[in-house]
KEROLO-383239 format. One record per residue: residue in three letters; x, y, z of N, C-alpha, C, O, CB in turn. Coordinates in steps of 0.05 Angstrom, whole numbers, plus 5000, padded with zeros to 4 digits. Glycine has a CB too. Example, Ala and Ser with C-alpha at 12.3 -4.5 7.8 and 13.67 -1.06 7.14 Angstrom:
BEGIN
ALA526448865156524649105156526449345156528549345169522649115181 SER525749555142527349795143525850015157526850235161528249885114 
This chain:
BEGIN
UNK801115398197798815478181797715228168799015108151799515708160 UNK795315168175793714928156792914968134792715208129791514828163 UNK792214778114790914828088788714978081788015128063790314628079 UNK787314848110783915048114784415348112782815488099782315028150 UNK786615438124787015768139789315908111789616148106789115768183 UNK790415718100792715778084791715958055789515938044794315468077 UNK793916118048793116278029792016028003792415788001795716498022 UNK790916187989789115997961790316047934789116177916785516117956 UNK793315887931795415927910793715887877793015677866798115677916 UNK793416107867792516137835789916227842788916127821792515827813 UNK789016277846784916337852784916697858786016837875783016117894 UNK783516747840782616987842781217097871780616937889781017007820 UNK780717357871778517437891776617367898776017397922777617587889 UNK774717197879772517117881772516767891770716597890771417197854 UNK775716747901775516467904776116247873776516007876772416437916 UNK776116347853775916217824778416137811779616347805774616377805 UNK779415957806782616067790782316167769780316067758784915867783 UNK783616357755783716477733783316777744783116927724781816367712 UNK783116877759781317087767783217437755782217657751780817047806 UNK786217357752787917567746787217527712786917737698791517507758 UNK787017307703786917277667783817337663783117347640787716907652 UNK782017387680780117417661779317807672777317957670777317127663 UNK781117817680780818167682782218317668782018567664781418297706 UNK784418107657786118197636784018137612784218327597789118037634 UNK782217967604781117957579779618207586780018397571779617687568 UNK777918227608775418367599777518807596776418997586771818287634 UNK779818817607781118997612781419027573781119227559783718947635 UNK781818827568782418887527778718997516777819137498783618387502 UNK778018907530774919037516774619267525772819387512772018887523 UNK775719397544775519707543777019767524776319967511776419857567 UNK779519617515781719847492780419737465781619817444786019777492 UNK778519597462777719437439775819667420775019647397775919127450 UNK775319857436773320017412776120247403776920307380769520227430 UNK776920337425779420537417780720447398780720597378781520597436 UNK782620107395783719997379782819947348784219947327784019817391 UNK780319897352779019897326778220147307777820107283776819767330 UNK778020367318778320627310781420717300781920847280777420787333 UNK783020627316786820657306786620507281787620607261789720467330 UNK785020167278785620027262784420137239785920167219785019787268 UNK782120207238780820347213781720577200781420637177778520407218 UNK783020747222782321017206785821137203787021297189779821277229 UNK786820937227791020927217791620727205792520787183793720907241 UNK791520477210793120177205791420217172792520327153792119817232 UNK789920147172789220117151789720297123790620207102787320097158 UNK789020527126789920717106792520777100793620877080788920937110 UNK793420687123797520757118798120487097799620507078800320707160 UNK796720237102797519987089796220057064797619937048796619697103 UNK794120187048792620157032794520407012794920406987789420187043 UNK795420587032797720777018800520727013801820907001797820977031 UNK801920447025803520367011802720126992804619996982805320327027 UNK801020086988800219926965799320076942798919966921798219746972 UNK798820316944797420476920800820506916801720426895794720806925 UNK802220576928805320776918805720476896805620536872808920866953 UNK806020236900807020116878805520116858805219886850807719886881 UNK804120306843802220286819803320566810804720726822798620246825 UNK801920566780801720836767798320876775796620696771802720846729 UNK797821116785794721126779793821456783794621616800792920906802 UNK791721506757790521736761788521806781787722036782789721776742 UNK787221546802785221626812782821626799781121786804785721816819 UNK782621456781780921496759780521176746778920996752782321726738 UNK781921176734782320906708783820716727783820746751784620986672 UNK785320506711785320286709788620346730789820546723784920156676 UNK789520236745792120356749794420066742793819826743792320486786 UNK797220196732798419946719800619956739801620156747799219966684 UNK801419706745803219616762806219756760806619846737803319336756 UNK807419786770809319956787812919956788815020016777808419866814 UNK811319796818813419696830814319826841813019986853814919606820 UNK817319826843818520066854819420286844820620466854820320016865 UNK818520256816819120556796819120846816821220966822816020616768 UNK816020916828815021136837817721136864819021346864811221116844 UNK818320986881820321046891824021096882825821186896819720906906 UNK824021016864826321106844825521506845826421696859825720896803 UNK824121486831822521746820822521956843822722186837819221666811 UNK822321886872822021936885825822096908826722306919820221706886 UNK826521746900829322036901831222116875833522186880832121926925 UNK830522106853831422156834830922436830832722606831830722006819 UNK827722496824827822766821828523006831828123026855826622796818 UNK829223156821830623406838828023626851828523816866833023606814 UNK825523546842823723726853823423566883824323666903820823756834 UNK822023306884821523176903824023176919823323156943820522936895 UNK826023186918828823126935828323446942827723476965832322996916 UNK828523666928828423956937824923936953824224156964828824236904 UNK823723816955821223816974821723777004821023907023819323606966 UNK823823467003824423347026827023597042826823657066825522997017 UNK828423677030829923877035828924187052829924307071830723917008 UNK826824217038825724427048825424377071826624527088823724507037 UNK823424117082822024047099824524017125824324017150820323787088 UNK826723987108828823927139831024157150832724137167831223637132 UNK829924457129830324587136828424687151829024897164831224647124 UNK826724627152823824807167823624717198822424827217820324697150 UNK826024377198826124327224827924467244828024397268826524077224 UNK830124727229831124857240829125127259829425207282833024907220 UNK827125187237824925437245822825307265822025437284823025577216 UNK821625007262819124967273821024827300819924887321816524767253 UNK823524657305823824497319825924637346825424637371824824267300 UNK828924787325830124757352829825077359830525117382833524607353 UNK829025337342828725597346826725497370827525477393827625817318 UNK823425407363821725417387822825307405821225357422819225317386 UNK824325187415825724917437827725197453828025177478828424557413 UNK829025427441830225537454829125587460828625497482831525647453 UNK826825857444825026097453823525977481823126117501822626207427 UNK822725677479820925617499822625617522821325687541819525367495 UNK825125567527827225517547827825807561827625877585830025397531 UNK828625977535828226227552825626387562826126567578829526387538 UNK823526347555821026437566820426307587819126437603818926427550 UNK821126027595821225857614822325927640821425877663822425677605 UNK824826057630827426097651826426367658826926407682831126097637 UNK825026607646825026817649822526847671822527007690825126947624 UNK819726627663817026567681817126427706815326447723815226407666 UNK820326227709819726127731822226227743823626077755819025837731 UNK822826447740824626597758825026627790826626557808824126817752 UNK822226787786822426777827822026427840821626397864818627037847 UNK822026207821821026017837823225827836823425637852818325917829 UNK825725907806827125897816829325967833830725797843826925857809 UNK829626237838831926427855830726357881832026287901832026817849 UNK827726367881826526297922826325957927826025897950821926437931 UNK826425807916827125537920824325467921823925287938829025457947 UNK821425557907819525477904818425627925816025567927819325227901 UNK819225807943817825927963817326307954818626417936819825847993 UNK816126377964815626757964813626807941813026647923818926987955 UNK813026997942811127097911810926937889812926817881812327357895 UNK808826937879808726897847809727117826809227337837805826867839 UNK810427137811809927377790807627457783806027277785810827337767 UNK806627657774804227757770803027777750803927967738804027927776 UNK801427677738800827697707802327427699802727417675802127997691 UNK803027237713803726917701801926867686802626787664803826677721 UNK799126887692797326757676796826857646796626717626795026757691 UNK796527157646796727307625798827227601798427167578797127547636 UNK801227277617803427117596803526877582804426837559805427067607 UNK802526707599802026397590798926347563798226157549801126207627 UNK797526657568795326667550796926657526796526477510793326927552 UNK799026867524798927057505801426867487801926877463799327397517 UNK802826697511804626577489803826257480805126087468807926577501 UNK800826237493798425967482796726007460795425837447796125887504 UNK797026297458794326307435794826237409792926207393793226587431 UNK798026207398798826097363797625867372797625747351802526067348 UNK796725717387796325387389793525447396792525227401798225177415 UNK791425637400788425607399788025727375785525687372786625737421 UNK788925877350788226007333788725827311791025737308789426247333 UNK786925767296787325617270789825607255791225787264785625707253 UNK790925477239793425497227793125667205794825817196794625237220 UNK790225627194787925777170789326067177791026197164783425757179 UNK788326107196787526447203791526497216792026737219783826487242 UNK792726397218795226437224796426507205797926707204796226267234 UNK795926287181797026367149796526647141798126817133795326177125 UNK793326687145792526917134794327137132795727277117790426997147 UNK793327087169794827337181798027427175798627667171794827297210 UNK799627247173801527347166802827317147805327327146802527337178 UNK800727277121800227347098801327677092803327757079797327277095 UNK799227807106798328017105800928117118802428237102795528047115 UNK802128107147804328147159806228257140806928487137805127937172 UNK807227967123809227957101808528127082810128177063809627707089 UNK806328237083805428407044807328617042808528717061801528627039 UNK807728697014808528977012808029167034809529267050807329086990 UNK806329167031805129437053804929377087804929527107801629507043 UNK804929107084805229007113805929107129807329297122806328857118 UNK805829077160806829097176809429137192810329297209806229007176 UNK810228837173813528747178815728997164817729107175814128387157 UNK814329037133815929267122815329567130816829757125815829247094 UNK812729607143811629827155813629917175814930127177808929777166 UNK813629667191815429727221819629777210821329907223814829307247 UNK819929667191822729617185823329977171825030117181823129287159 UNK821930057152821530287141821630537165822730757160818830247124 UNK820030467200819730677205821730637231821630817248816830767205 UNK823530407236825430437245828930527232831130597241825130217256 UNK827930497206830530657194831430447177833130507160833030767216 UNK830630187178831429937157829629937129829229737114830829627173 UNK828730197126827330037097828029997076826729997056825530117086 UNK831229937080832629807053832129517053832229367033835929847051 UNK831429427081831329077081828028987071827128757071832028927119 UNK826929157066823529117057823129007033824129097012821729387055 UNK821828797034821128697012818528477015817728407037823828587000 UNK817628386992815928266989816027907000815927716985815628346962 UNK816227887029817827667042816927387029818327197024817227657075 UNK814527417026813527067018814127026984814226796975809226997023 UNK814627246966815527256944818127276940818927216917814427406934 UNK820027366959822527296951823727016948823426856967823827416966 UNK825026956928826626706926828726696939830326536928827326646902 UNK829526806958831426816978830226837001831427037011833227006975 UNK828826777015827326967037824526797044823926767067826527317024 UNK822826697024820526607041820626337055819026247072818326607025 UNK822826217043822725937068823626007087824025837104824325687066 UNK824126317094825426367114823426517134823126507159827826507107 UNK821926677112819226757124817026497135815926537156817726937102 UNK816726327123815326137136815525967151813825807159814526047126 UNK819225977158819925777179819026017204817525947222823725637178 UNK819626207204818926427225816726427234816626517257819226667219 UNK814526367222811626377233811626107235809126097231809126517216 UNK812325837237812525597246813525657274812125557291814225417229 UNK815725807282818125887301815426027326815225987350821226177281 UNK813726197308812226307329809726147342808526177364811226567319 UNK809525977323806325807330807925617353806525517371804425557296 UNK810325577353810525217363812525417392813525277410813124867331 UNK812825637392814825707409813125677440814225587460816126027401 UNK809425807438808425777466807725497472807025457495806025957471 UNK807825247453807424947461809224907478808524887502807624747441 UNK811824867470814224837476815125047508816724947524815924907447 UNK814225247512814325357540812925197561813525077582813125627540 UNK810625237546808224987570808724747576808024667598805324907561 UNK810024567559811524417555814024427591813524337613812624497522 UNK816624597581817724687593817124797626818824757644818124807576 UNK814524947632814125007647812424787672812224827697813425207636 UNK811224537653810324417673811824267682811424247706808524317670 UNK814824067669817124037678817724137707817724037729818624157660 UNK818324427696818924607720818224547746819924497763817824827718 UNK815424557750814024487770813924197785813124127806811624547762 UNK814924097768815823797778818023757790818423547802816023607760 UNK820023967787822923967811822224017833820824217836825424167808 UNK822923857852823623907880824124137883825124227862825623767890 UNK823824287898825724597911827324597931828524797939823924817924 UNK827824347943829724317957832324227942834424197953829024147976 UNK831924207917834124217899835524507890837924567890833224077876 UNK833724637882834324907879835525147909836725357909831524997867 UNK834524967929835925107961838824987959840825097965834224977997 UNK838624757950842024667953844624757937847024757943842224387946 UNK843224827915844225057892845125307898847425397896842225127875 UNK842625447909843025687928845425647949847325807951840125737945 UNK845125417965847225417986850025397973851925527983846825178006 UNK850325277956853025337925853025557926855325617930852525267891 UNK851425767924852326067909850826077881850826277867856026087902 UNK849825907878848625867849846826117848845026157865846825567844 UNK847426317822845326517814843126367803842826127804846226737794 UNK841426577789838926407783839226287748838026097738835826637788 UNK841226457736842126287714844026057722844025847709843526457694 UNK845126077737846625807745844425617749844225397738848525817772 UNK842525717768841125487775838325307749836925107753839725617804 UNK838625507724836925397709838725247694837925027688835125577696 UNK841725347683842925097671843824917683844924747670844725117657 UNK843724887710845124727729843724497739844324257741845924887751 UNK841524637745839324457761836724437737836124227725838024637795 UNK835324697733832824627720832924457692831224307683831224887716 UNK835524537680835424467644835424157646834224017630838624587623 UNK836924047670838123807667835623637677835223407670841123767682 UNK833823807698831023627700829023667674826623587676829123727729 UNK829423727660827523847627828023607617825823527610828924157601 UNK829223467614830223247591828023087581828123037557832423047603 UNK826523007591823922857586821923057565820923017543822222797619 UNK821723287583820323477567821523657544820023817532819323637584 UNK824223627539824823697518825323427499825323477475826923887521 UNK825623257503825423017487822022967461821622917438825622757515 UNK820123027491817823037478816723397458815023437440815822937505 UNK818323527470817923787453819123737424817823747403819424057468 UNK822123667425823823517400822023347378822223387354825923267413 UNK819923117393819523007379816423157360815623107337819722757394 UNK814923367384812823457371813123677349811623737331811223537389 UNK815323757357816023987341816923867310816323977288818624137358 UNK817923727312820123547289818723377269819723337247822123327305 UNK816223287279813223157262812323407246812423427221810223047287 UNK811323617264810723827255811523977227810224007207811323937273 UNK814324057234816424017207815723887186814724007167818723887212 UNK816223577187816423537177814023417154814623337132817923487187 UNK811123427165808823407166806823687159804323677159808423297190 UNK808523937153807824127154806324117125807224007105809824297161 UNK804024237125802024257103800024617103799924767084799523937109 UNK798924677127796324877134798925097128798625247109794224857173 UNK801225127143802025447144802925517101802025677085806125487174 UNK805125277098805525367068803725367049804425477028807125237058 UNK800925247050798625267032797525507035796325627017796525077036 UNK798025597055795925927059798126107054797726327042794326027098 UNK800726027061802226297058803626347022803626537007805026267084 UNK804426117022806026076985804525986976803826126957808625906974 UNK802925716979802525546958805025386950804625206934801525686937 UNK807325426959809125246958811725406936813825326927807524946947 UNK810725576935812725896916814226016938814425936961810226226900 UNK815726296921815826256893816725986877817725806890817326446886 UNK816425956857817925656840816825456853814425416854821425586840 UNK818725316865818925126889819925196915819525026933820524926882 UNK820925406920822525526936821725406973823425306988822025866929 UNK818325466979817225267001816125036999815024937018815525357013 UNK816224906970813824636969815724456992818224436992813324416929 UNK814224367006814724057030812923907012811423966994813424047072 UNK813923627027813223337016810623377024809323317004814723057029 UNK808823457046806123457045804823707029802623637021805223457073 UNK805123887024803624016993804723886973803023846955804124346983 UNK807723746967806623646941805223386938803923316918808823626923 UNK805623246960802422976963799823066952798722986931801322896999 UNK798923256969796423456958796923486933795223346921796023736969 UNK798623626916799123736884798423506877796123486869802123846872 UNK800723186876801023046856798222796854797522636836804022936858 UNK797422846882794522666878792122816867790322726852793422546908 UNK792223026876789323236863789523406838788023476820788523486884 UNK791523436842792723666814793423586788792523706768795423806818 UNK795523336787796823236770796022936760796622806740799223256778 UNK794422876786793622586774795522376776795322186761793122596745 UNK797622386796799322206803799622036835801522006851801522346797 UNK797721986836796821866866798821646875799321606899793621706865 UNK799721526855801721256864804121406873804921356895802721006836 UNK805621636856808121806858807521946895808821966915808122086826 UNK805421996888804422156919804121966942804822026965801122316917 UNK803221756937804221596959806421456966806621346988803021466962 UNK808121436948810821376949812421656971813521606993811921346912 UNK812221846963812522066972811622077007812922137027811122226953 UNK809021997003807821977033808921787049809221827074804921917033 UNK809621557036809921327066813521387055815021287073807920817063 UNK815221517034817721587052818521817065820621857076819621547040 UNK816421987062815722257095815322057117816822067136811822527094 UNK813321857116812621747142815221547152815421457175809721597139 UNK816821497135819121237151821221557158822621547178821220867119 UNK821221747146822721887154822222107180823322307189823421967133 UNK820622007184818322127219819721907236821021937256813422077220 UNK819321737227819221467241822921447248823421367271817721187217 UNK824421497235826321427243827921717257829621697274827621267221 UNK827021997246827722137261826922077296828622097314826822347248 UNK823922007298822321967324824021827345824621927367819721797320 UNK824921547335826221397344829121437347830121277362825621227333 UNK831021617336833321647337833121867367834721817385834621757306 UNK831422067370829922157388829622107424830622197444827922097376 UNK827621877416827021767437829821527445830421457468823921647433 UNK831121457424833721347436835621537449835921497473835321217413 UNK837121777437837721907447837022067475838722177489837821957433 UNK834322067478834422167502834521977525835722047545832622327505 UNK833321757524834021497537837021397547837521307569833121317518 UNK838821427526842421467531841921627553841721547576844721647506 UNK841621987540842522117569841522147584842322307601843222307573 UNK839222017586837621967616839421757635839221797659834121827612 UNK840821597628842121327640844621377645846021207654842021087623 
């Protein structure tokens, strides 16, 4: 091969060298308007909110320097420490309850596709089902509160139905009990995040081979064998990312306990995001509230990452 005919070492398409580096520059000016929108409206305000946490300030006047007092304050007090508490119990209702429910609605929808190895009938009314366990995720969180506001009332529903099955000793006023409404409000967390977490689950599904599920079959594998056997163990990706949406959620939770308690009785539901809201709008403590805020956010952050490490291990 001669020099004339020989390939053209470093030179772009066009004959030019540079031709791979300058498609990489102009490739950053497509992410350059997206990036600058992250920069403004995340990077920035997260930095501007750990700089307010080292101050005292009303939002108002003059604010006086800090330091790290407001984070002292922060795990010192027993309200704010019973905030963060709440919130990591709520990751029991919003995180791993929906992560089952979605598993078994999963296992129960993709039944014939898994027992036929992806071959024979659909089920009927798939689509219907998939409406009906999508709609907590098209319905406002607003109108979710409401609603099962009202659910929980005296007169409600919940105690309507318990009364006329023969339990109406367990009736009571659910979002007002001091025993009972973090329990009521992790439950309607449990119902909003349970049809994410199926869809989630179900498109997984569809990504197994079926010639995996015939080889199963040729085992003897029933169709519960074949969902803990074969399907659960292809989920891992998609329950990693359900884990992690669910678990923000939690812990980020603000729309359901504002509509349903207000963060009552006492303290009984306040999370770290209603009392951010309280102590910047209510009380006039904006520095305390962001102290509060960016250690909810390192504590996202390191749940996220303990997360995505973990599932990374048992992927390998």
């Amino acid at each position: 091969m001669t020099a004339a005919t020989g390939p053209r070492v470093g030179r772009g398409r066009n004959g030019r060298r540079g031709g791979r580096g300058g498609r990489a520059w102009r490739g950053y000016l497509y992410v350059l308007p997206a990036a600058a929108v992250y920069l403004a409206f995340a990077v920035l305000p997260a930095l501007h909110t750990a700089y307010l946490s080292l101050f005292e300030w009303d939002g108002v006047t003059l604010g006086e320097w800090a330091g790290l007092r407001n984070y002292r304050e922060v795990f010192t007090d027993p309200a704010l420490r019973g905030a963060v508490f709440n919130a990591l119990v709520l990751v029991v209702f919003f995180a791993f309850l929906p992560i089952l429910a979605g598993l078994a609605m999963t296992g129960l929808l993709s039944l014939p596709r898994a027992s036929l190895g992806g071959a024979g009938p659909r089920r009927r009314g798939l689509g219907v089902y998939r409406l009906l366990f999508m709609l907590p995720q098209v319905v406002p969180l607003v109108a979710v509160g409401v609603t099962w506001r009202w659910l929980y009332g005296e007169d409600g529903l919940v105690n309507e139905t318990l009364g006329g099955i023969g339990l109406g000793g367990w009736a009571r006023p659910w979002l007002g009990d001091f025993d009972w409404a973090l329990v009521a409000v992790g439950l309607v967390g449990t119902w909003v995040l349970s049809g994410l977490c199926m869809m989630l689950f179900l498109a997984g599904v569809h990504k197994i081979d079926p010639q995996v599920y015939e080889a199963a079959r040729l085992d003897g594998a029933g169709p519960v064998r074949e969902f803990v056997s074969v399907t659960l163990p292809q989920l891992r990706g998609e329950l990693a990312v359900a884990l992690t949406v669910t678990t923000v959620a939690a812990l980020a939770s603000f729309d359901i306990v504002y509509v349903t308690t207000g963060g009552g009785p006492g303290e009984e539901t306040t999370v770290p995001g209603l009392l951010v809201y309280k102590l910047a709008f209510s009380e006039g403590k904006v520095g305390l509230a962001a102290a509060l805020g960016v250690v909810l956010s390192l504590l996202i952050l390191v749940l996220v990452y303990v997360i995505n490490r973990l599932s990374r291990t048992e992927g390998t």
